[in-house]
C-alpha positions as CSV (number, residue, x, y, z in Angstrom):
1,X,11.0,-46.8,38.3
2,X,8.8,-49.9,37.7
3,X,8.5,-52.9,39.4
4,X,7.5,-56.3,38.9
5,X,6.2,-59.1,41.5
6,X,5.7,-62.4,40.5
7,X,3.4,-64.8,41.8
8,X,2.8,-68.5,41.3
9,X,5.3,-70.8,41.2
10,X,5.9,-73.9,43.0
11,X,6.0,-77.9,42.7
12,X,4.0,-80.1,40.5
13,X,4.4,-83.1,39.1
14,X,5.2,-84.2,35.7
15,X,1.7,-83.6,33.3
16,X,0.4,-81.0,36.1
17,X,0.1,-77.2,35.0
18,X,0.9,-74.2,37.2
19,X,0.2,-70.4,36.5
20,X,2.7,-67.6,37.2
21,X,1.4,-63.8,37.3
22,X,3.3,-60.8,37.1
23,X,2.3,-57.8,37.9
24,X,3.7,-54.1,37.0
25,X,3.4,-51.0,39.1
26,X,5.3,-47.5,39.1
27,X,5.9,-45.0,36.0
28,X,4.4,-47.7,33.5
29,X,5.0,-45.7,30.6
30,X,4.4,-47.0,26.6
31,X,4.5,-50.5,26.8
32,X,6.5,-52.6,24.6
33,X,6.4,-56.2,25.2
34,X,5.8,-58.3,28.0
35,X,7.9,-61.3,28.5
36,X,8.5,-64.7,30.5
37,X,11.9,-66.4,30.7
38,X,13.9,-68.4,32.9
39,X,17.0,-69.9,34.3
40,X,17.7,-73.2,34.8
41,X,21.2,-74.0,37.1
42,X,24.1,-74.0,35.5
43,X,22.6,-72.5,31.9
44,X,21.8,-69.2,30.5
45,X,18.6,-67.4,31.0
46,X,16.3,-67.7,28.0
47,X,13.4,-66.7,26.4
48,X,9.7,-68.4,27.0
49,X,7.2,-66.2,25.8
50,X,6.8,-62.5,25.0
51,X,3.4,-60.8,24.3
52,X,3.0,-57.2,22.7
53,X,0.4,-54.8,23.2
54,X,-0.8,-55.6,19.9
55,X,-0.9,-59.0,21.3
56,X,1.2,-60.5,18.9
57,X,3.2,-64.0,20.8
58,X,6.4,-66.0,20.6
59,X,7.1,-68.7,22.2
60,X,10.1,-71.3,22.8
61,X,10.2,-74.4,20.6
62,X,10.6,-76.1,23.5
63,X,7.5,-75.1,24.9
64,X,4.9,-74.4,22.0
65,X,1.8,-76.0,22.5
66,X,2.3,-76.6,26.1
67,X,2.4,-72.7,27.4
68,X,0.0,-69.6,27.1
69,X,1.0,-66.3,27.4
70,X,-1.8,-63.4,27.9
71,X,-2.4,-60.2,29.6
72,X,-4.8,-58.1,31.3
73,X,-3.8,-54.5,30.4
74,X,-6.5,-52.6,32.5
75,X,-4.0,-54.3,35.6
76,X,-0.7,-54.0,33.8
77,X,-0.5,-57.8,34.6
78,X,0.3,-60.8,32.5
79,X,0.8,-64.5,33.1
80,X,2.2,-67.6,32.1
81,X,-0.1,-70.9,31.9
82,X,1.8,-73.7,31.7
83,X,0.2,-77.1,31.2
84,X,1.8,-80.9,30.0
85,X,4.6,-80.0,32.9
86,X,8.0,-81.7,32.3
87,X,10.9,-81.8,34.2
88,X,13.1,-79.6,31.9
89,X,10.8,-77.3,32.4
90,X,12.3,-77.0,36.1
91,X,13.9,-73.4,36.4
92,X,13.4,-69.9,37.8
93,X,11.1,-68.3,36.3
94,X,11.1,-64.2,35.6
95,X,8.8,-61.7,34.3
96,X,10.1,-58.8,31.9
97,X,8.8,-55.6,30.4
98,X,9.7,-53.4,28.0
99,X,9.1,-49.8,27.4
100,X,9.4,-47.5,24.3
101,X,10.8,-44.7,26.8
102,X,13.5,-46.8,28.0
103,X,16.3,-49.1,26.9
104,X,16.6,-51.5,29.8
105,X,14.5,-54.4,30.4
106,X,12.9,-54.2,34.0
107,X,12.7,-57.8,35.6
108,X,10.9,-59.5,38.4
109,X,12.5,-60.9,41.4
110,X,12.1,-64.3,40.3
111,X,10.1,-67.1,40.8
112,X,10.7,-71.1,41.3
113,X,9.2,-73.5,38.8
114,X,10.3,-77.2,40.2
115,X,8.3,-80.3,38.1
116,X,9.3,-83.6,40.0
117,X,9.4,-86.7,37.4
């Protein structure tokens, strides 16, 4: 079993920056890729950015430039920097991980991004 808690999200204002964390515990076995997406209301969950233990990154159109993705193996954490805040960028917010060893994405519990024009 593996879990994720997320930390960091919250209000800001339009051209602030917030940073999410995510940290993994439990049988953390062969890492694949860790990952950032969210859900605004009313539309499908989507991809921000994924990071793979080789380090290589992808990133939304929609938020290239603006977002940073990195990690910190040793803790099995990773985060989310998010600067030039707009409000489309208002959604929930979840960490995901994959492993080699297992088909199914684990995912975080969620966390609220809200930028206020």
């Amino acid at each position: 079993q593996v879990q994720l808690v997320e930390s960091g999200g919250g209000l800001v204002q339009a051209g602030g920056s917030l940073r999410l964390s995510c940290a993994a515990s439990g049988n953390i076995v062969s890492i694949n890729a860790m990952g950032w997406y969210r859900q605004a209301a009313g539309k499908q969950r989507e991809l921000v950015a994924n990071i793979t233990t080789g380090g290589s990154t992808d990133y939304a159109d929609s938020v290239k430039g603006r977002f940073t993705i990195s990690r910190d193996s040793a803790k099995n954490t990773w985060y989310l920097q998010m600067n030039s805040l707009k409000p489309e960028d208002t959604a929930v917010y979840y960490c995901s991980l994959d492993l080699w060893v297992s088909p199914a994405t684990s995912w975080g519990q969620g966390t609220q991004v809200t930028v206020s024009s």
